[in-house]
ROLO-67187 format. One record per atom (N, C-alpha, C): x negated, y negated, z negated. Coordinates in steps of 0.1 Angstrom, whole numbers, plus 5000, padded with zeros to 4 digits. Atoms other than C-alpha are relative to their C-alpha. Layout:
N
XYZ/...
! end
This chain:
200
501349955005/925608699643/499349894994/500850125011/923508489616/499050015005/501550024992/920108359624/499250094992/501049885004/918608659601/500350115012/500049864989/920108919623/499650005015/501250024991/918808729652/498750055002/501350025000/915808709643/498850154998/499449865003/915709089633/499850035013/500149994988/916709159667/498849975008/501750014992/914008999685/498650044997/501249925000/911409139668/500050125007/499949874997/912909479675/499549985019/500150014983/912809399713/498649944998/501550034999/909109249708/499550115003/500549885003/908009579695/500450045009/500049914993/909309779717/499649965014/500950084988/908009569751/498450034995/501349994993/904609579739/499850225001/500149834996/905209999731/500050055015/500150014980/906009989771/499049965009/501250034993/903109809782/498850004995/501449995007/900309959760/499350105013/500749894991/897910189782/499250124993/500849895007/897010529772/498750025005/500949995003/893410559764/498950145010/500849875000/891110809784/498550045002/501849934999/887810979777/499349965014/501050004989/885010929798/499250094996/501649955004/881711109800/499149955000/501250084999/878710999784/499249995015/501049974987/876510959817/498649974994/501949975003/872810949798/500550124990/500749905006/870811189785/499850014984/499950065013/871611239748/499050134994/500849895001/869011569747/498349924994/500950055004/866111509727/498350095004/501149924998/863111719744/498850034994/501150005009/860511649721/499650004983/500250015017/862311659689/499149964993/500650185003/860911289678/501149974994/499350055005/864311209671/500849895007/499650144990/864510949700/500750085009/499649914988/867211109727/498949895011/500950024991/865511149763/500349845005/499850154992/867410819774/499549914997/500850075004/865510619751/498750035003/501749965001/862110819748/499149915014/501750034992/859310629769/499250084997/501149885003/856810899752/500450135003/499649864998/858411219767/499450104990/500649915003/855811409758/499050024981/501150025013/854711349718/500050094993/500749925004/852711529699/501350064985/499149965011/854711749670/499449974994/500150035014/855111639641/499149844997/500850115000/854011309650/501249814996/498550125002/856010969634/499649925018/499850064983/857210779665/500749864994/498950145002/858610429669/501450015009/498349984994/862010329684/500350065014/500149964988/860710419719/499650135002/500449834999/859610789710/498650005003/501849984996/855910689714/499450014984/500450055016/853510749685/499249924995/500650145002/852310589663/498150074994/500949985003/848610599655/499149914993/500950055011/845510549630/499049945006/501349985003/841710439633/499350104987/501049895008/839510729618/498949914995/501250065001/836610539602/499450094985/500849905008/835410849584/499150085004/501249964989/832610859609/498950114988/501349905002/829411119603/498750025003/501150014997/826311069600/498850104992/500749925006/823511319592/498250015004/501450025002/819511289587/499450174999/501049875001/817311619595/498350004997/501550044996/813611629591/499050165001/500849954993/810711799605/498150004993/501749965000/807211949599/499149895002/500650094990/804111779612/499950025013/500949934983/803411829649/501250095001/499649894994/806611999647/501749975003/498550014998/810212039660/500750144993/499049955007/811712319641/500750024986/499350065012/814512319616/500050104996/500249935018/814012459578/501450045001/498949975008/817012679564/500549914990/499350125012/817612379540/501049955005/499350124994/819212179564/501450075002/498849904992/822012489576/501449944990/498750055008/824712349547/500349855010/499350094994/824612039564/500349995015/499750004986/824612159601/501550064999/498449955004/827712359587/501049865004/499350184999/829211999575/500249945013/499750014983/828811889613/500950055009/499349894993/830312169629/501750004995/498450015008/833512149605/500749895006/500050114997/833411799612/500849975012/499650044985/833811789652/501050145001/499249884998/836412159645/501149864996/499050135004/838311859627/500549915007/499150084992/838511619651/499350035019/500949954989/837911789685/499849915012/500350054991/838111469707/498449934998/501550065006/834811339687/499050065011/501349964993/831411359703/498949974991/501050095006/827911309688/499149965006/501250014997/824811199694/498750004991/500849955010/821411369681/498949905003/501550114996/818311109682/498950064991/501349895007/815011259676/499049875000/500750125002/812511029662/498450094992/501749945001/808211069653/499849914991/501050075009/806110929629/498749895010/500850084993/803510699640/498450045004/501449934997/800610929642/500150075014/500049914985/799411049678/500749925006/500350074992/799810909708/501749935005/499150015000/803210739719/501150085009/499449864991/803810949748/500750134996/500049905010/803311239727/501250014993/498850035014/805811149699/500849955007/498749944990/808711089727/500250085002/499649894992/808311399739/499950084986/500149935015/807611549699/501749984999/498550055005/811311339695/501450065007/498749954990/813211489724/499850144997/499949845004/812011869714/501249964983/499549965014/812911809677/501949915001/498350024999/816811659689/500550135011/500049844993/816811969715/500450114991/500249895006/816312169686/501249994990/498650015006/819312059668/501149985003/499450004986/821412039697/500050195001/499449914999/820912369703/499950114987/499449945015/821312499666/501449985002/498850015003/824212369667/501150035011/498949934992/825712539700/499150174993/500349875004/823912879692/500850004984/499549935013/824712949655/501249924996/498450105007/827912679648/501349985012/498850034989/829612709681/500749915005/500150164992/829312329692/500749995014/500349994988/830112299726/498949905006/501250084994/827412149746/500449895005/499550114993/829111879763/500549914989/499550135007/830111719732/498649924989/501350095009/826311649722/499649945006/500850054989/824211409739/498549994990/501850045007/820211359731/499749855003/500950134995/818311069729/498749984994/501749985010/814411089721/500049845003/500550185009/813210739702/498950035000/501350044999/809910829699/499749974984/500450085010/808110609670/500349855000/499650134995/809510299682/501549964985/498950095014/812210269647/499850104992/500349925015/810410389618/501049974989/499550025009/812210489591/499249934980/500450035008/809610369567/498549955008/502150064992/806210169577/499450084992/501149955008/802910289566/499550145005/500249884994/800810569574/499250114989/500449875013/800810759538/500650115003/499949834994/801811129540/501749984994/498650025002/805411019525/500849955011/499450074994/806310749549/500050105015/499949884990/805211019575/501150105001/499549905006/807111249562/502049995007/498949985000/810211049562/500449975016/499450034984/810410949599/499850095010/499949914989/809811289613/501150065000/499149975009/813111319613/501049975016/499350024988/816311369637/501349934989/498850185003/819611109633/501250115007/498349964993/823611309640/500749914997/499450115003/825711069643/501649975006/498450014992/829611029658/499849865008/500250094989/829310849690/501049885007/498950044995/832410719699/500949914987/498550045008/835910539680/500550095006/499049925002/838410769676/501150014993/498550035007/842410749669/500850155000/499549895001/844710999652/501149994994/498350025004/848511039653/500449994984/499250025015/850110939621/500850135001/498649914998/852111249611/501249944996/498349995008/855911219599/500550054992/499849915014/856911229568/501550075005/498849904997/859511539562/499950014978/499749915015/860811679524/498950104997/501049904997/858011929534/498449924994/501650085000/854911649533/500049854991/499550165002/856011399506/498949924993/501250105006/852311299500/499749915010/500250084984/853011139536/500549864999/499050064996/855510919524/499449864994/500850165003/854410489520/501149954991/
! end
């Protein structure tokens, strides 16, 4: 036998030794959770955020992701003399308000009622706390506010909005202050084919 057909040989016997001692291959079962309960995208065995909001982008852990709102709301009322009740002018912008907190319903405001500097100061606290009362409850009676998400605060004449004691500058500081009380954060949505003015 020549050293080709040796050589020949031995391979064959290689090959077929390791064919003998290879190990057949068998399945296991995943053991996590490959279910995604909140369809996010994250299965449960990753998710840290179980529970996120739909349609909300998420990071790698299934939590979302979120904004700062800084499209706060502020709105200026004003008042008679000697008086606390509000003119039909103002109803467009108590509307605006009402929309406003339907918009973002964890918001709260706060109404501040404020006097002019005429009459006594006692007086014009308690002028300030009727005329924020009075738009307080405008705005649970006819706009369906809830009450708990307004707070009052009578000022009195203690932060004019204009010095002086002409019948203008009067004018302008009988006047109540809405204002968004708090910071407030709001889920990023997720873009989809559906929302592609979402997409960065």
């Amino acid at each position: 036998m020549n050293n080709k057909s040796l050589i020949v040989a031995a391979a064959i016997l290689a090959l077929t030794a390791c064919s003998q001692s290879a190990e057949t291959y068998k399945a296991e079962t995943a053991n996590y959770d490959r279910q995604d309960q909140d369809s996010d995208g994250v299965i449960n065995e990753r998710d840290l955020c179980p529970d996120t909001e739909e349609g909300a982008a998420v990071d790698n852990d299934g939590c979302s992701e979120f904004q700062s709102i800084d499209d706060g709301y502020e709105l200026m009322v004003f008042f008679g003399h000697d008086s606390s009740k509000l003119t039909g002018e103002f109803e467009p912008q108590l509307q605006q308000v009402a929309d406003f907190m339907q918009k973002y319903p964890e918001v709260k405001i706060s109404v501040e009622g404020y006097a002019s500097a005429s009459g006594s100061k006692s007086y014009n606290l308690k002028l300030s706390k009727r005329r924020a009362a009075s738009v307080r409850q405008q705005l649970i009676t006819d706009y369906a506010v809830p009450a708990e998400r307004i707070e009052l605060e009578a000022i009195g004449e203690e932060e004019l909005l204009v010095a002086g004691d002409s019948e203008q500058s009067e004018a302008a500081n009988r006047r109540a202050r809405i204002f968004v009380q708090e910071e407030y954060r709001k889920v990023v949505p997720r873009w989809s084919i559906y929302t592609p003015h979402l997409k960065q």
